[in-house]
C-alpha positions in Angstrom: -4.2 -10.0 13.4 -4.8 -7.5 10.6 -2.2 -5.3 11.9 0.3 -7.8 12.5 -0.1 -9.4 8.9 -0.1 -5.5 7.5 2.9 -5.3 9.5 4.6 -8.2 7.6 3.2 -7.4 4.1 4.5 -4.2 4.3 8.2 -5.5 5.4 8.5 -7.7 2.1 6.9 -4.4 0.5 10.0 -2.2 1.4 12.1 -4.8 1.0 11.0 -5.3 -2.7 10.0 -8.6 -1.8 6.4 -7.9 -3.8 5.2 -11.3 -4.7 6.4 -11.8 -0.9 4.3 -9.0 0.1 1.0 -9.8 -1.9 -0.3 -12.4 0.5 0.0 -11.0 4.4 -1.3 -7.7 2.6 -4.5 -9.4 1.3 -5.3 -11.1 4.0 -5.3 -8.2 6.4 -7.4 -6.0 4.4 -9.4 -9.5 3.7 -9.9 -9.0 7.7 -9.6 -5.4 8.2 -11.5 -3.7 4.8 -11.3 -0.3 6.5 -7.2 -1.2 7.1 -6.2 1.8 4.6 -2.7 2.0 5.5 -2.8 -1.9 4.7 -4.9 -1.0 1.4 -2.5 1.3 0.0 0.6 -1.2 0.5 -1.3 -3.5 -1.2 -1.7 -1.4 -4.3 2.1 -0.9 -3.9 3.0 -4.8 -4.1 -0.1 -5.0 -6.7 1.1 -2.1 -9.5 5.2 -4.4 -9.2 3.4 -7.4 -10.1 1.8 -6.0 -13.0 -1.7 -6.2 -11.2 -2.7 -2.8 -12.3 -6.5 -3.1 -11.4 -6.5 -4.6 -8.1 -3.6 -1.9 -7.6 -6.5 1.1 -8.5 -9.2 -0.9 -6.8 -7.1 -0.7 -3.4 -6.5 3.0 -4.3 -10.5 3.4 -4.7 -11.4 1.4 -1.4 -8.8 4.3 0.1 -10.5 7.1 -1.5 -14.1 5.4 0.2 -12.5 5.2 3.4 -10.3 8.7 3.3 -10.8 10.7 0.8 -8.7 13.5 1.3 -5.5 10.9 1.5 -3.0 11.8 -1.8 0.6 10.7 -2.5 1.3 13.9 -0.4 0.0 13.1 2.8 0.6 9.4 2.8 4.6 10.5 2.6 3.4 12.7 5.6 1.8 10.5 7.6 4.2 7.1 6.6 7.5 8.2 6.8 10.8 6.0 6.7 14.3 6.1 8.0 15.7 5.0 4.6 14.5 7.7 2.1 14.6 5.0 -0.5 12.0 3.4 1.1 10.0 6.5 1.2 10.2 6.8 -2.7 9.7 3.2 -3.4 6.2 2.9 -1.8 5.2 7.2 -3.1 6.2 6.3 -6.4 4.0 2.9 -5.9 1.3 5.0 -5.1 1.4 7.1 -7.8 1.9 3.8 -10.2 -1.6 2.6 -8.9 -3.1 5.7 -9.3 -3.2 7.6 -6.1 -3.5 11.4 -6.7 -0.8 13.9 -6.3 
């Protein structure tokens, strides 16, 4: 179920649906707190809806869980078709505080 709802969250995300994205993304970390990818698309949505600490906490719980994962190797390990999606969710990161 995590998956699935990280899955969904992370289809509004890209789609710049953020307040969309917000809810599917919480509740699969809420099921799945070790979910990073699902973290780190939740500090994406977070940091667009001007919710600048939970967007740093997400970025922390990554940083618990990996943390040796940066803006760099997210964009190499999540990559997109559509390089404007790419950039939307990097630049995210960086927003909430994920290092270079």
């Amino acid at each position: 179920p995590a998956f699935g709802l990280g899955s969904v969250g992370h289809s509004y995300l890209i789609s710049r649906r953020h307040a969309e994205a917000l809810g599917p993304l919480r509740a699969a970390v809420g099921q799945a707190p070790r979910y990073w990818p699902g973290l780190g698309w939740l500090a994406a949505a977070c940091v667009h809806l001007g919710l600048v600490e939970d967007a740093r906490d997400a970025v922390a719980a990554i940083r618990n869980i990996e943390p040796n994962v940066t803006v760099a190797t997210w964009g190499r390990m999540v990559t997109y078709r559509n390089e404007a999606d790419q950039t939307h969710v990097l630049d995210s990161l960086r927003m909430a505080g994920m290092e270079e």
